[in-house]
C-alpha positions in Angstrom: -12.2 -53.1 -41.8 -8.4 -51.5 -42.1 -10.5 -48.2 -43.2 -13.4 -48.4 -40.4 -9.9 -49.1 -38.1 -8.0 -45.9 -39.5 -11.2 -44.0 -39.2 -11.9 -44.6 -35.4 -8.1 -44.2 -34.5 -8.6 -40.7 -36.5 -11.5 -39.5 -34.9 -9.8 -41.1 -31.0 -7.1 -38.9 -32.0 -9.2 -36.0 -32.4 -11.0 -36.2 -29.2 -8.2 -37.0 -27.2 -6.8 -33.3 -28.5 -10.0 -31.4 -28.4 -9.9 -33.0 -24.3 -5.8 -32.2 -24.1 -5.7 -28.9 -21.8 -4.8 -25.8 -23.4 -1.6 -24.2 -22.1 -1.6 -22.0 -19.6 0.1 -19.0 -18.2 0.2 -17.4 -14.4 0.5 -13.4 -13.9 1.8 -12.7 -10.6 1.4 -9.3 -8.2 4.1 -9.3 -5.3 2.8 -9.5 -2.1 5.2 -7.6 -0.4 5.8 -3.9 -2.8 5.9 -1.3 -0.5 6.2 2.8 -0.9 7.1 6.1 1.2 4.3 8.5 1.3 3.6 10.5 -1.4 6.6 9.1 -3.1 6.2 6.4 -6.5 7.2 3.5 -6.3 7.6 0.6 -9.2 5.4 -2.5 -8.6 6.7 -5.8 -11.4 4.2 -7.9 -13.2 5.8 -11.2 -13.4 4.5 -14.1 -15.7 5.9 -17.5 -15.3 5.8 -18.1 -19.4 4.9 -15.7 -21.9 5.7 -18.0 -24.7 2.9 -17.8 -28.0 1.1 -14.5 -26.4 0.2 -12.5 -29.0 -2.3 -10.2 -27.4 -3.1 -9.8 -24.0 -5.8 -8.0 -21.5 -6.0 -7.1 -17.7 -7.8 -5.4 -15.9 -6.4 -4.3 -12.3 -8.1 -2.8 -9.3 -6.5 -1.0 -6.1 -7.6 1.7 -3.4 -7.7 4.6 -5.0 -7.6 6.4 -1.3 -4.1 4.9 -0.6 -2.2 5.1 -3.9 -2.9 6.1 -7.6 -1.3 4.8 -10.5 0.0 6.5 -12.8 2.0 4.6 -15.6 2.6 1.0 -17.5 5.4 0.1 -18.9 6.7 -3.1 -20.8 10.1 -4.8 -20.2 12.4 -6.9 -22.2 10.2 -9.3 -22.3 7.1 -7.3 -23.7 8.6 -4.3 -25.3 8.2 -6.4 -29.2 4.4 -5.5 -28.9 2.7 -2.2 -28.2 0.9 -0.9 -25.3 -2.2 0.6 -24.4 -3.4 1.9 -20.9 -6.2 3.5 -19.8 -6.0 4.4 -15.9 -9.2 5.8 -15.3 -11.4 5.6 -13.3 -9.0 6.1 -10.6 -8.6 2.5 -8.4 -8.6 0.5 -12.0 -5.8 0.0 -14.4 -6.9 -1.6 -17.8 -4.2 -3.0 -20.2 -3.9 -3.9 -23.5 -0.8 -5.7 -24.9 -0.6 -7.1 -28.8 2.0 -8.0 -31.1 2.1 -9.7 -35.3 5.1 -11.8 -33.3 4.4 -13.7 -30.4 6.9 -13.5 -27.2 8.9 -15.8 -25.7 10.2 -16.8 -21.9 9.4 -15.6 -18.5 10.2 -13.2 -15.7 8.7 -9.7 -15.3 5.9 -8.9 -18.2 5.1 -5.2 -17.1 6.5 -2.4 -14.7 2.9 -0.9 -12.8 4.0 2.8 -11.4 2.1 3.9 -7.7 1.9 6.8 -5.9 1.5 6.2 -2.3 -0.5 8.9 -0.8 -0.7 7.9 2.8 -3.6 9.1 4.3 -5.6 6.4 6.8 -5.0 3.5 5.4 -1.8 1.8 4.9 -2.1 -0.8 2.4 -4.4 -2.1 -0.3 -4.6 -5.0 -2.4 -3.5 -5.3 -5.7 -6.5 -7.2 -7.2 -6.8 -8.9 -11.1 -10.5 -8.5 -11.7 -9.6 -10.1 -15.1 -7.1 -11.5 -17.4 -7.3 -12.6 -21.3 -4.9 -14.2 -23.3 -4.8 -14.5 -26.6 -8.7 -14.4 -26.5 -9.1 -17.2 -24.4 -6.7 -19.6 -26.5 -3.9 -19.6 -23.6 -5.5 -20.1 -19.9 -4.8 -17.1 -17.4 -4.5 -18.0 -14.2 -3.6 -15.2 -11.5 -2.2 -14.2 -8.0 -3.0 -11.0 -6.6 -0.7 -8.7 -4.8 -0.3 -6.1 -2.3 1.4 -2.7 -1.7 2.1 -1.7 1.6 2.4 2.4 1.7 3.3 3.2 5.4 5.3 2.1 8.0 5.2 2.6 11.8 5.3 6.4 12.2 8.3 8.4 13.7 8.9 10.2 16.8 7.0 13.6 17.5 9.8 16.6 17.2 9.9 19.6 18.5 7.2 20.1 21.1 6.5 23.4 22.0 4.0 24.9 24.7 2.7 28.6 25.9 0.5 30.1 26.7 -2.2 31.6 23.8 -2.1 34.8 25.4 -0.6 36.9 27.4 -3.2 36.1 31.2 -4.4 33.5 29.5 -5.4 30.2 31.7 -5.2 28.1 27.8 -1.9 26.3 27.0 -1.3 26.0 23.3 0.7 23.1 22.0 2.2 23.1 18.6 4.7 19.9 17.5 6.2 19.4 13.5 4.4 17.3 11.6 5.4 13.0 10.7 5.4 12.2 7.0 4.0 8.6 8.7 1.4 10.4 10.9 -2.7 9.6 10.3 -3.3 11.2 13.4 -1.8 12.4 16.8 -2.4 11.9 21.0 -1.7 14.0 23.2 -0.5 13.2 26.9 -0.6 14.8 30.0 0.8 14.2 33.5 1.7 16.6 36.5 4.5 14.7 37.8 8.5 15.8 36.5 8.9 11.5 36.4 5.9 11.3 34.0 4.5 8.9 36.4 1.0 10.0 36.1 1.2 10.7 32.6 -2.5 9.5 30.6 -4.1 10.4 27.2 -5.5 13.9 27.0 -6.5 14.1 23.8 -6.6 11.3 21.3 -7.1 11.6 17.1 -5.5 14.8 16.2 -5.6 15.6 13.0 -3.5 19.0 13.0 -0.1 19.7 14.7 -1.6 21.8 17.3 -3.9 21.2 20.7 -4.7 23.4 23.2 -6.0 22.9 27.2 -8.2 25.1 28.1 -8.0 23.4 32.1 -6.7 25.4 35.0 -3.2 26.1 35.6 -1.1 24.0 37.7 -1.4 24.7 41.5 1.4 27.2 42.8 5.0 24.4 42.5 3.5 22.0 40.5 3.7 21.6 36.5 2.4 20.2 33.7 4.3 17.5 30.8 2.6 17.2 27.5 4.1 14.5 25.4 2.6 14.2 22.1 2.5 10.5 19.6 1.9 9.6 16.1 -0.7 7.4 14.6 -1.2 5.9 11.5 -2.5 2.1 11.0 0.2 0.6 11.7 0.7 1.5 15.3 1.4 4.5 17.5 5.0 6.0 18.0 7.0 6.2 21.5 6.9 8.7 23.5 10.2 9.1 23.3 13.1 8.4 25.3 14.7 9.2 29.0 17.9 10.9 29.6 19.3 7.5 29.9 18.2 6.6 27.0 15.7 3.9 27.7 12.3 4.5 25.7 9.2 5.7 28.1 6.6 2.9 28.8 3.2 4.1 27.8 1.3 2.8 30.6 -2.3 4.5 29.8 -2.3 4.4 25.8 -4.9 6.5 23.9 -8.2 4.4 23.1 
């Protein structure tokens, strides 16, 4: 009986591991990285506990149309093992970390380099499509991220109008181009006060326009003003001599 006792308590023991849940690890994307246009920018991996990972694989997606990656590198934490990275095709970023010694502690497991590259989108997710550690023998669980790449776009500059020729009844416009800018509107009114001011032309793409209308009656004038767009909003139309910004009372569609 002491043996058929010793025996069940044995094989309890056994099951109750075999049922024990394996340990587990979290990766973590920030939710708030963010980036200039067409400038890099460093987004951090962070894992909560990296203790007993000995190799490790991830596989991260993004919009390729708002940013490309274009390095991996380890930290403190991660720099015992070596590195692998393959980052095409462009929008995926496949890793490969392994080690003979496993690593220890948490924080920030992997530094992901961006390039933001503006265009007309802002933003994208920073998605793990999967996540393997230690073959399976550590459980991966994981919190995506996202990398903002633009912010509201910045005044119009230096407006200038004329006429395209010499006689000619066609104004031609021509403002510097916003690093922020997807796109630009152009506003027209007839009164000094810009009272009457409404869209004109809306979706720009270049830095120039031109109005092919008639000229203003004999006394009377025309006011171009001229915005930036990107996603995140449309720019002011400046400001009085006062200094108060202009209301823009009949926004571009």
């Amino acid at each position: 009986m002491r043996h058929s006792a010793a025996r069940l308590v044995s094989a309890a023991a056994t099951l109750l591991a075999a049922l024990a849940p394996a340990r587990a690890a979290t990766l973590r994307l920030p939710l708030d990285a963010a980036a200039a246009p067409g400038a890099p920018t460093t987004v951090s991996l962070y894992v909560d506990d990296a203790t007993g990972f000995l190799g490790t694989d991830l596989q991260i997606s993004y919009d390729p149309s708002v940013a490309a990656a274009t390095a991996v590198a380890t930290t403190s934490l991660s720099a015992s093992q070596t590195l692998t990275v393959n980052l095409s095709p462009q929008g995926q970023i496949r890793i490969s970390l392994f080690g003979a010694y496993p690593l220890s502690g948490g924080g920030v497991f992997l530094r992901l380099t961006f390039t933001a590259l503006g265009g007309t989108l802002c933003q994208t997710d920073l998605r793990f499509d999967s996540a393997e550690i230690n073959e399976g023998g550590i459980a991966a669980f994981t919190q995506n991220g996202h990398l903002q790449v633009q912010g509201p776009p910045g005044e119009v500059r230096n407006m200038r109008v004329s006429l395209s020729a010499p006689g000619s009844r066609t104004a031609a416009l021509a403002w510097d181009a916003d690093a922020g800018a997807a796109s630009y509107n152009v506003y027209r009114g007839g009164q000094a006060s810009l009272s009457d001011l409404g869209c004109f032309a809306s979706g720009v793409t270049g830095t120039s326009a031109t109005d092919d209308g008639a000229l203003p009656a004999p006394g009377r004038l025309f006011v171009y003003l001229v915005t930036a767009r990107n996603c995140n909003g449309e720019s002011t139309l400046g400001f009085s001599s006062s200094g108060t910004e202009r209301a823009n009372r009949s926004p571009c569609p």
